[in-house]
C-alpha positions in Angstrom: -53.6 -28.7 -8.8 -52.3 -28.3 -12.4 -52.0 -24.4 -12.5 -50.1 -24.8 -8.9 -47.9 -27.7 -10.4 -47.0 -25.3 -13.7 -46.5 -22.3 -11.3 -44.1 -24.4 -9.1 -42.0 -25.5 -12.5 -42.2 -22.1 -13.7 -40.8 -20.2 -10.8 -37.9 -23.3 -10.9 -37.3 -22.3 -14.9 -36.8 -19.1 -13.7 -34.5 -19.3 -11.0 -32.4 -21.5 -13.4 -31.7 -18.5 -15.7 -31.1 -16.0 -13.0 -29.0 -18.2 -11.4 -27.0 -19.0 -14.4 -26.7 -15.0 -15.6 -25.4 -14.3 -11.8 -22.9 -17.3 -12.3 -20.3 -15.0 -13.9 -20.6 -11.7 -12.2 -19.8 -14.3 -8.8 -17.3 -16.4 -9.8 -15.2 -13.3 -11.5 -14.7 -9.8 -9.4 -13.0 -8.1 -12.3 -9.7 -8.3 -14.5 -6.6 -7.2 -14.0 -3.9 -5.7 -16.7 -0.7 -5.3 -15.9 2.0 -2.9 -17.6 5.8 -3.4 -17.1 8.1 -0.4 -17.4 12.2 0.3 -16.3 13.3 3.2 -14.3 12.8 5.7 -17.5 9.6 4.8 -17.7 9.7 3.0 -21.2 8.3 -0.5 -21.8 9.9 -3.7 -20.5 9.7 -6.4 -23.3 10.3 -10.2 -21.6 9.9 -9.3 -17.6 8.6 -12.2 -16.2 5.3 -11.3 -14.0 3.9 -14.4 -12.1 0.3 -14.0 -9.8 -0.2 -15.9 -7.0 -3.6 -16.1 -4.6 -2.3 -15.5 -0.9 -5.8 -17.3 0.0 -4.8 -20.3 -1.6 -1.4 -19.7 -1.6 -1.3 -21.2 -5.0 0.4 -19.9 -8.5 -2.6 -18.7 -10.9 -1.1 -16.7 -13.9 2.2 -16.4 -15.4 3.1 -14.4 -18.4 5.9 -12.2 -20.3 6.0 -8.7 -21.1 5.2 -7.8 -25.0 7.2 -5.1 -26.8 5.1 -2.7 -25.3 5.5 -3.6 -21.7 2.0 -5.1 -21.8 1.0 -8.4 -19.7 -2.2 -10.3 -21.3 -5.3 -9.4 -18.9 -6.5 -11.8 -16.9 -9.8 -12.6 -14.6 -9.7 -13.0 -11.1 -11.4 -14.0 -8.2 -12.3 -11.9 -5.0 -9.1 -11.7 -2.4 -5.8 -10.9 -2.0 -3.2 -11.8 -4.7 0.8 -10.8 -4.9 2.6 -10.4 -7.7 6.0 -10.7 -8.6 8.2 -9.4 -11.4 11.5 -10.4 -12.0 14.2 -10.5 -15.0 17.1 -13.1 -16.1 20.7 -12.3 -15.8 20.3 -10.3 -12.0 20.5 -6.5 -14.1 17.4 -5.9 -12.7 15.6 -5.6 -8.9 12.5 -8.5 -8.4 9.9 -6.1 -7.5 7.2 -7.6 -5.2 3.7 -6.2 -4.5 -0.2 -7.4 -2.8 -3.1 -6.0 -4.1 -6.7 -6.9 -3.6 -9.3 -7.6 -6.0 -12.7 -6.2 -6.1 -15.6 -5.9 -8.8 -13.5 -3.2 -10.4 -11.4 -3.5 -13.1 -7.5 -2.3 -12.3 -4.6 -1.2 -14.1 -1.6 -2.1 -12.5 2.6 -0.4 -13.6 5.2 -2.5 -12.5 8.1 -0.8 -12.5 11.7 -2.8 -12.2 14.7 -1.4 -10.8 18.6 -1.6 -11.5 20.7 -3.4 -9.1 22.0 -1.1 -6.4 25.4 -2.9 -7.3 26.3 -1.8 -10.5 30.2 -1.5 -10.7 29.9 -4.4 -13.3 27.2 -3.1 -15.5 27.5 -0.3 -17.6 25.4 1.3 -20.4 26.7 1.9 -23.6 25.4 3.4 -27.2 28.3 4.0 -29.6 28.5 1.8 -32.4 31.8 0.5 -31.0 32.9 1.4 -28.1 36.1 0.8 -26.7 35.4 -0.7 -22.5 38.4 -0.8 -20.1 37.9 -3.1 -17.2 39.5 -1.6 -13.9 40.5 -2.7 -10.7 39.9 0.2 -8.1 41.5 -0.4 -4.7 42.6 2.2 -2.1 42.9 5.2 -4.6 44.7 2.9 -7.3 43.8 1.0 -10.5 45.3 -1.3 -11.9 43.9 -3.0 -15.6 42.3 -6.0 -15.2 43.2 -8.5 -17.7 41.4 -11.8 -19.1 38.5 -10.4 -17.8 34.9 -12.0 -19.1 32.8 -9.0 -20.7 29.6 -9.3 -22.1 27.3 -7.3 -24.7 24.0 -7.7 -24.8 20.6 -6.0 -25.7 18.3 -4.6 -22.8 15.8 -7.8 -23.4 18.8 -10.3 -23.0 18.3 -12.0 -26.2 21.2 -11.4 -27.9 24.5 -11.3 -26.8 28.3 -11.1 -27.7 31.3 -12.0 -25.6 34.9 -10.7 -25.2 37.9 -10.8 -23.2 39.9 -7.4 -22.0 43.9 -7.5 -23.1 46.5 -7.2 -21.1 45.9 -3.6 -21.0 42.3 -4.4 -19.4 40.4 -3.4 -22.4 38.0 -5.0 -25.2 36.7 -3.8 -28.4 32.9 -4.3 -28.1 31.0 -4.5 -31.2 27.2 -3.0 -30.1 24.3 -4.8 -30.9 21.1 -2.3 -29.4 21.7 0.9 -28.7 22.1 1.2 -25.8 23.8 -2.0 -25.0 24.3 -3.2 -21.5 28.0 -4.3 -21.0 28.3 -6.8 -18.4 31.7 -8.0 -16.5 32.2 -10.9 -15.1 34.2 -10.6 -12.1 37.6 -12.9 -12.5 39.3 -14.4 -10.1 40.7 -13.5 -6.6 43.8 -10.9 -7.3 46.7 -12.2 -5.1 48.7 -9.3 -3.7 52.0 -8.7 -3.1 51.6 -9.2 0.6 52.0 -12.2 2.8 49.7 -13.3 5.7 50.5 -14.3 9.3 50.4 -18.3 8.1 53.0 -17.3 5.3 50.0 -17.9 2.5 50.0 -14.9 -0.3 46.9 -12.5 0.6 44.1 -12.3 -2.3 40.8 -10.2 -2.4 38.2 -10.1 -4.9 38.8 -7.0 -7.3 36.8 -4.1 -7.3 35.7 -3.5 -10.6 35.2 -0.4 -12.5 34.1 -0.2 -16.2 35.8 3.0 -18.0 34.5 4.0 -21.7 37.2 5.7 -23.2 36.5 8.6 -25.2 
């Protein structure tokens, strides 16, 4: 009775400590690192990269890009997870992907996009650079005055603002090189031309950034 009552506690010891070295191999199927870049392929400092679980549909990680694109590794469970990467200040595409998570470890580039709209954006990388701020309409343009220009670095942290002259254009002082230069579209333009109920006719200005040389 005794040696069957020590086997029993044994053979409970035992399965104790194989259960508790299997804990971690099945609560974690392997990690995930992430690696931001932009269309050249260098690092993205400050994209914003959030992980959600499409099996819980809950948010489980959240993080920004270091200097070298790189996104702290995290573990995961088994499953299906989408992740989402995404920039301030719309310059950039969110880009949007699923994955699934197994026992190995992956290595996962993000890569974001420019806006396909880019008649306000321009890049710059002069030390000063003279910007003329255009408004393009059927085969004509015509300076666009008072018109909101920013300056900024490529990680939108810092930032200078100006306003064009009547000729349309602003002295912009560079801070990175290159700088994004950003316009902010003004107001309607009211034309010249009268419609049917007698109001003047306005449109919203096409705008096309000029660096002189």
């Amino acid at each position: 009775m005794y040696k069957q009552m020590k086997f029993i506690w044994f053979s409970r010891i035992f399965v104790l400590v194989v259960c508790m070295r299997l804990a971690p191999a099945l609560a974690w199927a392997g990690s995930v690192h992430f690696l931001v870049k932009d269309p050249s392929g260098a690092p993205f400092q400050n994209a914003l990269v959030i992980l959600k679980s499409l099996e819980s549909n809950q948010e489980v990680f959240r993080a920004l890009a270091d200097r070298g694109g790189n996104v702290p590794e995290v573990d995961l469970h088994p499953g299906l997870y989408r992740v989402i990467t995404s920039f301030p200040y719309g310059l950039w595409k969110t880009d949007i992907r699923e994955f699934f998570v197994t026992q190995a470890p992956l290595n996962l580039t993000l890569t974001l996009g420019i806006m396909a709209a880019q008649d306000n954006v321009a890049f710059v990388g002069a030390p000063i650079q003279a910007v003329q701020v255009m408004d393009e309409i059927s085969e004509i343009s015509n300076p666009l005055p008072d018109a909101l220009v920013i300056a900024r670095d490529q990680a939108a942290i810092y930032e200078k603002r100006y306003r064009t002259d009547q000729h349309g254009e602003a002295r912009v002082e560079l801070i990175s090189n290159p700088t994004v230069v950003i316009v902010v579209s003004p107001p309607n333009i009211v034309e010249n031309i009268v419609n049917a109920n007698g109001t003047p006719k306005s449109r919203p200005p096409k705008i096309v950034i000029r660096i002189p040389k």
